[in-house]
N, C-alpha and C positions, 0 to 999 in steps of 0.2 A: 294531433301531430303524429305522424305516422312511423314507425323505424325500420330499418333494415340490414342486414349486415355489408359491409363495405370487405371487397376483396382490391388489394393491387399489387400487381408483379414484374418486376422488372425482368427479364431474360436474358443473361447474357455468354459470353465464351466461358469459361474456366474462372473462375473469380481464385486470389488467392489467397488458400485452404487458413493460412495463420490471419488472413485480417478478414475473413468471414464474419464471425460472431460480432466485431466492432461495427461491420457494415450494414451486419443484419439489426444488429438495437440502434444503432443512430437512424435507421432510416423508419422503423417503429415509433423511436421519439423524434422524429423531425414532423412524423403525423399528428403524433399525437399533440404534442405542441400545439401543433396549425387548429386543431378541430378544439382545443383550448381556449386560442385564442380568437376562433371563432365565434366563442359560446354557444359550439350544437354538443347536446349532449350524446352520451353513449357510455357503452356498459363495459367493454375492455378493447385493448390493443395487443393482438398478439403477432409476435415477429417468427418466420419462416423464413430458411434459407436451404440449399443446397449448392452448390459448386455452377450452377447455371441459373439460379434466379434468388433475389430476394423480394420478398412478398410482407404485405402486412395485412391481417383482417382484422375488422372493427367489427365488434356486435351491437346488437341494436341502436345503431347510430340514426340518429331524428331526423326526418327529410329536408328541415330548415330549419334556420335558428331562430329563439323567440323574438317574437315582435317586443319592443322594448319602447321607454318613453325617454327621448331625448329633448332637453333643455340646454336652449343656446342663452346667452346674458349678451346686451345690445351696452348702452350707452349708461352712464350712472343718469339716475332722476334729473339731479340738479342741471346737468347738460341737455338733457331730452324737451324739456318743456322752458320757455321765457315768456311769462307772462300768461301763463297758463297754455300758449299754442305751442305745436308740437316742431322741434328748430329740425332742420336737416338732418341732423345726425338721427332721431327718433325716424325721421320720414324713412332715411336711407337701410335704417337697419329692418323695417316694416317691411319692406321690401323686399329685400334679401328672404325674408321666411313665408313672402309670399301672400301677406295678413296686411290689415290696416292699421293703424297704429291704435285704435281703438280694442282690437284683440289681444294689443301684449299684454302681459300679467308686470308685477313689480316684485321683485327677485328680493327679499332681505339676508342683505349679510350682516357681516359684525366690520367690516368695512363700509357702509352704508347702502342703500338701496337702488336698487337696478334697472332698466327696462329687461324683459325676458320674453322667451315664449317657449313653451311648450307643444311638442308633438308626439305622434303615437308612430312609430318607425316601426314597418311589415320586414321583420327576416326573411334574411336571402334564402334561396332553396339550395341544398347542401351540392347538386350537380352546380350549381355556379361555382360552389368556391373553393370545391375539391380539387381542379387545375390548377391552382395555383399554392393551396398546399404541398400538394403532390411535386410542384417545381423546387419548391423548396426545401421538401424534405429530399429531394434529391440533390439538387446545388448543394448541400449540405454535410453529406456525405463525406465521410471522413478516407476519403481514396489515399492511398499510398501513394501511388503513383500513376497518373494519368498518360492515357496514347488515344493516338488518331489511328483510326483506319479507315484503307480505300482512299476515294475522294473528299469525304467528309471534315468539316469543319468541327465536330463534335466532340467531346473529350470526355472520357472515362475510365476506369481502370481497367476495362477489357469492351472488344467490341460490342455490342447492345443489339440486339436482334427483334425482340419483342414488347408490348408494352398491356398489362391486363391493367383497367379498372372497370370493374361491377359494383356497382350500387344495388343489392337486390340482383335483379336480373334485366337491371337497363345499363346498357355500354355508356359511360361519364366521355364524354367530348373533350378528353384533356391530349395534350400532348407534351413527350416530354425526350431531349435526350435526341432530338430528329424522328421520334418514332409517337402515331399516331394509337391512341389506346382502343383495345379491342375486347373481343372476348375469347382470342385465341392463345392458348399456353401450350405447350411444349413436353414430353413424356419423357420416358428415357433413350440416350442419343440411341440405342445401339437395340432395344427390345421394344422399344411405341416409338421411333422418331414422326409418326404421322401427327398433323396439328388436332388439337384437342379443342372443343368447342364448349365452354363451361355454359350452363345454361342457369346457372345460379350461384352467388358468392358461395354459400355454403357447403357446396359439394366440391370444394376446391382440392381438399386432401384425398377425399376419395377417388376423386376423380385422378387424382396422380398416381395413390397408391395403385391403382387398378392399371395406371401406364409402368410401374417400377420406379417410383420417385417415392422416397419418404423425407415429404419437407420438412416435417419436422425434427427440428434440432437435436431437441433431447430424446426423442424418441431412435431416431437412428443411432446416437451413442449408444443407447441403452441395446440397442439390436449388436451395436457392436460388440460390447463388453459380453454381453448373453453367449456369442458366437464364439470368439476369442476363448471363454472359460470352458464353453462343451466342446471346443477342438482341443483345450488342453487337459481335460479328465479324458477322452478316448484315447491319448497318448499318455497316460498316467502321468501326467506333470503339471508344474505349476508356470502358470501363467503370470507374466509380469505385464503389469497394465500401468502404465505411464500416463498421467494424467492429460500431460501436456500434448503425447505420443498422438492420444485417442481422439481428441478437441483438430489434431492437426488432420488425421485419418477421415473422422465423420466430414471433414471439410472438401477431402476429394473426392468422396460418392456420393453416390445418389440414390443407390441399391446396393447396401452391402453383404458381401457373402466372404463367410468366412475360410480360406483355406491352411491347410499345412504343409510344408517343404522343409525338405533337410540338407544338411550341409555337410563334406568330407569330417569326419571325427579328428583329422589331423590339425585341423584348423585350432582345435580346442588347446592345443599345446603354445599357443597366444593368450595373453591375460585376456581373462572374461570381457574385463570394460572395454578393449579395443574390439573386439567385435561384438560387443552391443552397441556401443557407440557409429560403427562399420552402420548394421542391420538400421537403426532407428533412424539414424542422419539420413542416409543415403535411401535405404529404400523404403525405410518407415513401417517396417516388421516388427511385433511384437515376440521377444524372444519365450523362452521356456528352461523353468529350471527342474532339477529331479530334485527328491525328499531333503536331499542334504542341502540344497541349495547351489547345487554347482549347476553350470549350463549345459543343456543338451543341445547335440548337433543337430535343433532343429526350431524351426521358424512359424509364423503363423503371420499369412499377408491377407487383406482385404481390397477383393478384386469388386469392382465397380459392374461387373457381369454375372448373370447364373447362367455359367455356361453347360451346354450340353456335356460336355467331355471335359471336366476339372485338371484331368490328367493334365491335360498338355497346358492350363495357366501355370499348376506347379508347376512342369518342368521349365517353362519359359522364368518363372521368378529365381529356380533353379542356375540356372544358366548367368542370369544374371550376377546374382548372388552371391557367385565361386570367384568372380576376378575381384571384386570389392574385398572379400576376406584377404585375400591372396595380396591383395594391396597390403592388408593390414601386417600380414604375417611377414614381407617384406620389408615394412615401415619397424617391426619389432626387430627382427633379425640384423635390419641396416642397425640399428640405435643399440646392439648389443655388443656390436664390433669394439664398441666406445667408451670407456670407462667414465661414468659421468663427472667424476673430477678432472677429467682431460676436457671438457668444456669449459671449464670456469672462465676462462684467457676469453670463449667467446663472446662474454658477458662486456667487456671493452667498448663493443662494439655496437651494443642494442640499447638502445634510448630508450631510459625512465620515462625524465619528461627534460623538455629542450634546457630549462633553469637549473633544474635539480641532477643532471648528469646521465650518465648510463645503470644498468643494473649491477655493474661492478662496483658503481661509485654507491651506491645505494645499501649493497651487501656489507661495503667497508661501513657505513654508517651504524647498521643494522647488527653488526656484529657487536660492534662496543654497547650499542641497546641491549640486545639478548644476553649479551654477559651480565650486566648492571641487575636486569631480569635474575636470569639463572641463580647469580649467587644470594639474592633475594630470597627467591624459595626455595632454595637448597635443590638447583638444580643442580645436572652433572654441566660447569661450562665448559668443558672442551667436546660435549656432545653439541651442547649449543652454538659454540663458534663453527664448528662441523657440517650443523646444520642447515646454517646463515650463509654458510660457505655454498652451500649444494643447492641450497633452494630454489632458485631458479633457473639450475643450468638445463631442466627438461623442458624448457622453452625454446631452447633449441635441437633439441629431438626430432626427427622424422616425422613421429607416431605425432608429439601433440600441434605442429606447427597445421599436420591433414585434421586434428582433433583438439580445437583446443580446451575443449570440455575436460579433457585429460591430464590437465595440468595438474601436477601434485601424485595424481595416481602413478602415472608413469614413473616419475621421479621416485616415489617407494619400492615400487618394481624392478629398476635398474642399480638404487642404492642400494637393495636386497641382495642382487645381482654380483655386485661387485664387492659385497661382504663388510658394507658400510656395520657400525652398530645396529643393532636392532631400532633402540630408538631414536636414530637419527633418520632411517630410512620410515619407521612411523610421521615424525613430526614432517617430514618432506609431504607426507598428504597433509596432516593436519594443519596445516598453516592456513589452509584457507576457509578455516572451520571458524567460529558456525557461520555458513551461505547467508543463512537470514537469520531472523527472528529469532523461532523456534528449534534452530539445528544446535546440532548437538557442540559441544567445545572439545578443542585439542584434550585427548587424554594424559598426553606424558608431559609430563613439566618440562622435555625439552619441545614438546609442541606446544607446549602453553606460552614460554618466551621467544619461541620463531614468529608465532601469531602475532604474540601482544607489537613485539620489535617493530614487523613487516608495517603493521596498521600506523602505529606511532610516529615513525619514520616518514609515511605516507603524509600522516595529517600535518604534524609541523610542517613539515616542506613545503604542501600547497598552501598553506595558509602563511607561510612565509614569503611566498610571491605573490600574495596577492588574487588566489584563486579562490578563494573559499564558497560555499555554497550559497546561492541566491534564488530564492523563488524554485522554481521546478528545476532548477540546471544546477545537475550537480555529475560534471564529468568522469570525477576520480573515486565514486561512489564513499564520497567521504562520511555521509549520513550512515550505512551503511557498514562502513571502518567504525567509526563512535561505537555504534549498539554491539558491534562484535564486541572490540575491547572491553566495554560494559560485562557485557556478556563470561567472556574468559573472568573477568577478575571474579565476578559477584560468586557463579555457576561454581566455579573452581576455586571458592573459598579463599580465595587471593589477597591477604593480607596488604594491599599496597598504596601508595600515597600519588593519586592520577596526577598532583602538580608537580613531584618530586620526578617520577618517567617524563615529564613534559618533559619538564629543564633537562633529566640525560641526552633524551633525542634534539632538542632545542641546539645541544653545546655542540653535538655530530656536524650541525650545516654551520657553511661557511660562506658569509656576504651576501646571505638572504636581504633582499631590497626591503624589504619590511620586520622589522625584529624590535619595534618599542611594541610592549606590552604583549610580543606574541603570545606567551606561555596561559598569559592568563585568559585571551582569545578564545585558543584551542579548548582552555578547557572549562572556562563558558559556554561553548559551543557543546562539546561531549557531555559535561553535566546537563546541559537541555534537552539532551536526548534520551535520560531518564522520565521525562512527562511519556514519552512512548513508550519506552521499555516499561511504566509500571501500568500502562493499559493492557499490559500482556497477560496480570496478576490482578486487574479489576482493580488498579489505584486513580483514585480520582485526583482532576486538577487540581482542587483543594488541596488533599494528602501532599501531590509533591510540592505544591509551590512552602507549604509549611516545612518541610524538610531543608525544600532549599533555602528557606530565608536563612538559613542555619549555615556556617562558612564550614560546611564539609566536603573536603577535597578525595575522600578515601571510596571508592566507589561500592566496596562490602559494608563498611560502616554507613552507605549512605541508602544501601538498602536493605540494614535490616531496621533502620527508622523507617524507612517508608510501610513497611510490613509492618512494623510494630504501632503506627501511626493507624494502618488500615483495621488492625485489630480493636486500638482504642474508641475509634469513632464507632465500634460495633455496640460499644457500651451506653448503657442509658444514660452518664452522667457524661456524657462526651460534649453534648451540646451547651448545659450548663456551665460547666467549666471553658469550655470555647470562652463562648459569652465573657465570662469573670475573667480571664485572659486579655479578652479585648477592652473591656471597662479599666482592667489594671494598664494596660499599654496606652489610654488615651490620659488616664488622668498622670502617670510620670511621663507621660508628654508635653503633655498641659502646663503641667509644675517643673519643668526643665529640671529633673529630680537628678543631682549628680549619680545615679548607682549605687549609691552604698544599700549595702543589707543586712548591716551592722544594728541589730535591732536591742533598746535599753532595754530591758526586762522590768525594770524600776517605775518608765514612763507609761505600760501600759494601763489605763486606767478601766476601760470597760473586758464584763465578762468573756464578750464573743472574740476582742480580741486575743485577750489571753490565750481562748482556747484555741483559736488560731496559730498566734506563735508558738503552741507547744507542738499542734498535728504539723506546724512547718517543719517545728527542729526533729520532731520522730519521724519523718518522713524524708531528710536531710540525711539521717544516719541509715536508713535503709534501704536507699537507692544508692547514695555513694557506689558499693560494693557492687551495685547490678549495672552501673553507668559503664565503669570501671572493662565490667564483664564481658560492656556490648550486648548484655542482659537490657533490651530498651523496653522491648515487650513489658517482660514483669515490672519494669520502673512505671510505667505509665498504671497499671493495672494499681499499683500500689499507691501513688499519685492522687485515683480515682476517687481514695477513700474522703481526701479533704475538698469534697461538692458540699457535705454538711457545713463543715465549718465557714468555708469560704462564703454563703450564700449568708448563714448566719452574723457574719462580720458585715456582709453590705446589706444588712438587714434593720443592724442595730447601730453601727458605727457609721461615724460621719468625719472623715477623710480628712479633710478639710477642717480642721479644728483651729479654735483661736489661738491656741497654744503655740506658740513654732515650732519647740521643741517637741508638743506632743505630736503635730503636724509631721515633724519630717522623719518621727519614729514610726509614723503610719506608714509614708511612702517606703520607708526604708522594710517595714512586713510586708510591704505588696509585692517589692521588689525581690524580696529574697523566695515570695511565692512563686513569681512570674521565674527566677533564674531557674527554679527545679524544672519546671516544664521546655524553658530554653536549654536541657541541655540533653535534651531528644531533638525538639523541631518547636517551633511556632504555633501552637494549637489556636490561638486567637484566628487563625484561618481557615478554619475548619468550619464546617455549616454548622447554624446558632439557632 
């Protein structure tokens, strides 16, 4: 069996630069798939794209798939033969495979025995079945948005011009998309537009690179980022390289070259984020900061050309460049006129959400929250109702309605502006802290209860009509809302009880259509967003669901059991004790054991018990004091010492005694074993 690498390329207009990467691997795995479920082997799939084609090459992919031996089953025995001849149904299945009924074989199953036959079936050769892979990895195709052009019936996310399959160096007869596959590709539009004649899969990149195309993905970043850093050491500056910026950048060239442009130094007397915001949105320039970290009035864009004369692309980005700021510094200047508490009134008028009111109605809610907040952790609350008050009114701003990336920023700018407190025009950013996961939390405690209010507010409400998250659709990014508010209490040390904020924000809404058992919904819901938050910290399913067995509502307390849980299981004696955890929870299961842990000291009769109940009762008095502490860690650590004894007691002692009394003095030692470990978390779920 022979191999060769496989090249295919589709050609088209401008593909767009954000759903590139998604179209360049689904059309990689739509191949790879197909030649999977083919059964022809091959050594990898690698995916290529540029802003005009996506491609896939396979290496050493097998000319055909293996011949295989397939067995068909005809009619059961008892049916096939009467009387020893062979009935119609044997005759007609004979048939079908071409054999006499003398050639089938007898098929044994565990349902009884079969007429059968066996044959030796020749693999297809991989040009047959490459066409209709190829179709489907492309029907497949996760297009945003499809369009027609011309006269064509055709549909795709931009016009389609060319079509490459190479097996090796024989043209595959497939067709796909209206377009007949060839061996001709395409250079760069504007420095090779002449057609390119590949005369072998494997020269596919060279053969670009040599026209000014770098199809590869990561390689073209990488030339970006390289370019982007040695334009901003030649201007003694630091280069801001935006992950997402770069991913969008590499997606409009094909050839890129890096240049530098400046912009009027007036413009700078605008907050920074509006004109990086300006720069990245609009024209998708990497900016540049000096040592201290403040912005220079200057730009760095990736031209899709290596032009003779660079000058005149700068000055062309130049030109452009100056009305965009100039937008911006109008959008500030207009928004300055306006003291941001003279918006408030406009908040009337802008819809939350259609059930739950306006943002006015929302702020009044949100206010009696962040108070309840505030004076909790000894915040300031007339900074906090201040805050509750302003927080949203830079949504109607100029600057962020053109940017709304700028929400929150603006709003500290202006309430700085207008000589709000210091930290109320902080927490007007920090409200919408942390973004995700990993970001950081409100630092002022009046940003800590605008945060927590805003989220709280949010979730009751849509879970009060009936919106709550389902499968992948989660409109009001409520999964999101949870892991923050997690997030502020645990991060920021936040002493608080997630049932007791429930019911504040709970008591705010008025003739919510759904309100039996909302509270505890919500925060059902928000405590199981802790199985995520402790994947962040390397806690396993086990760790949290043993926490959660635990009716802890305080979201600090509930994670520094999860840590302290994560630290236990590190221990050698973690797994034995699991274990005797679980042996104790099934046998006062077993024994519908009322609870008591009221153990006689009188009825114990054997030694291991004894020493049992005494490592319980010394163990009893000094964890107390670390329970108490929130000290769980060292409780469990302490905890750890009775795997001796415990193992020793189900060694020697037998539970189940004839005795009643001595009987329900045992259960009442397990029990008061098992209560010390319940009053961390559940370790009987822990791995055994």
């Amino acid at each position: 069996m022979a191999v060769d690498t496989l090249l295919l390329e589709l050609g088209a207009e401008e593909l767009p630069p954000t759903a590139l990467d998604a179209l360049s691997d689904a059309f990689a795995a739509g191949i790879e798939k197909g030649l999977l479920e083919a059964e022809i082997s091959f050594q990898s799939v690698t995916a290529y794209a540029t802003p005009r084609r996506l491609a896939v090459q396979v290496t050493e992919l097998a000319d055909k798939q293996p011949d295989r031996e397939v067995e068909r089953r005809g009619p059961a025995l008892a049916a096939a033969f009467k009387d020893g001849t062979p009935t119609k149904a044997a005759e007609g299945f004979a048939r079908s495979c071409g054999v006499s009924v003398d050639e089938l074989i007898h098929l044994e199953t565990d349902k009884g025995t079969w007429l059968g036959f066996r044959e030796q079936q020749q693999g297809d050769d991989v040009q047959a079945l490459l066409p209709e892979i190829l179709r489907k990895a492309i029907n497949g195709l996760p297009v945003p948005k499809n369009m027609r052009w011309g006269a064509s019936r055709v549909e795709f996310s931009r016009p389609v011009h060319w079509l490459v399959a190479l097996y090796g160096s024989e043209v595959i007869a497939a067709e796909a998309l209206g377009l007949q596959a060839s061996r001709t590709t395409y250079g760069h539009r504007f420095h090779a537009p002449n057609a390119i004649q590949l005369e072998h899969a494997d020269s596919y990149l060279a053969e670009l690179e040599s026209a000014y195309v770098l199809a590869d993905r990561t390689m073209r970043r990488e030339r970006i980022r390289e370019q982007v850093l040695a334009e901003a050491e030649v201007q003694d500056a630091n280069a801001v390289i935006d992950e997402d910026l770069l991913v969008e950048v590499s997606g409009l060239v094909e050839w890129p070259v890096a240049l530098t442009g400046s912009f009027d130094e007036r413009f700078l007397e605008v907050p920074a984020e509006c004109l990086i915001s300006s720069m990245k949105a609009n024209q998708k320039y990497f900016h540049l900061l000096d040592n201290q970290g403040k912005l220079k009035p200057l730009f760095i864009t990736i031209s899709n050309i290596d032009s003779t004369d660079p000058q005149q692309v700068i000055l062309g980005n130049e030109k452009v460049i100056r009305p965009r700021l100039a937008d911006a510094a109008f959008f500030y200047d207009t928004d300055r006129k306006r003291s941001l508490a003279s918006r408030i009134p406009q908040l009337e008028s802008v819809v939350f959400q259609q059930q739950l009111g306006t943002l006015a109605d929302k702020a009044r809610r949100s206010t009696l929250i962040a108070t309840f907040i505030a004076e909790k952790i000894n915040g300031d609350v007339a900074n906090a109702q201040r805050a509750v008050a302003l927080a949203k009114c830079d949504l109607v701003t100029e600057m962020v309605l053109e940017f709304p990336e700028l929400q929150g920023t603006m709003g500290r700018y202006y309430a700085e502006q207008d000589g709000e407190p210091a930290e109320v025009a902080q927490a007007l950013e920090e409200q919408y802290l942390p973004r995700f996961a990993s970001d950081a939390i409100p630092q002022s405690l009046t940003g800590q209860a605008l945060a927590l209010a805003d989220r709280l507010d949010t979730l009751v409400g849509i879970f009060g009509i009936g919106q709550r998250p389902t499968g992948a659709k989660d409109p009001f990014a409520l999964r999101r809302a949870s892991i923050g508010v997690l997030n502020i209490l645990v991060k920021g040390d936040l002493d608080l009880d997630l049932r007791e904020l429930l019911s504040v924000a709970a008591e705010q809404h008025q003739g919510l259509p759904k309100t039996d058992g909302l509270v505890n919904d919500v925060l059902t819901y928000m405590l199981d967003r802790f199985r995520a938050w402790g994947q962040e910290e390397g806690i396993s399913a086990e760790m949290y669901l043993a926490v959660r067995a635990r009716p802890v509502t305080n979201p600090l307390d509930f994670a520094r059991r999860l840590r302290a849980v994560k630290a236990f299981a590190q221990r050698e004696e973690a797994a034995a004790l699991a274990a005797a955890n679980k042996r104790v929870s099934n046998i006062l299961s077993k024994q519908a054991h009322d609870g008591s842990t009221q153990v006689d000291k009188q009825l114990l009769q054997e030694d291991a018990e004894r020493t049992l109940f005494e490592a319980v009762t010394q163990s009893q008095a000094s964890v107390t004091p670390l329970f108490e502490a929130g000290d769980y860690q060292q409780a469990l650590d302490t905890l750890a010492t009775l795997r001796e004894p415990v193992d020793a007691f189900f060694d020697n002692v037998m539970v189940m005694a004839d005795d009643e009394a001595v009987r329900r003095n045992r259960l009442a030692l397990l029990a008061s074993l098992q209560a010390l470990f319940l009053k961390v978390a559940d370790i009987s779920l822990l791995p055994q």
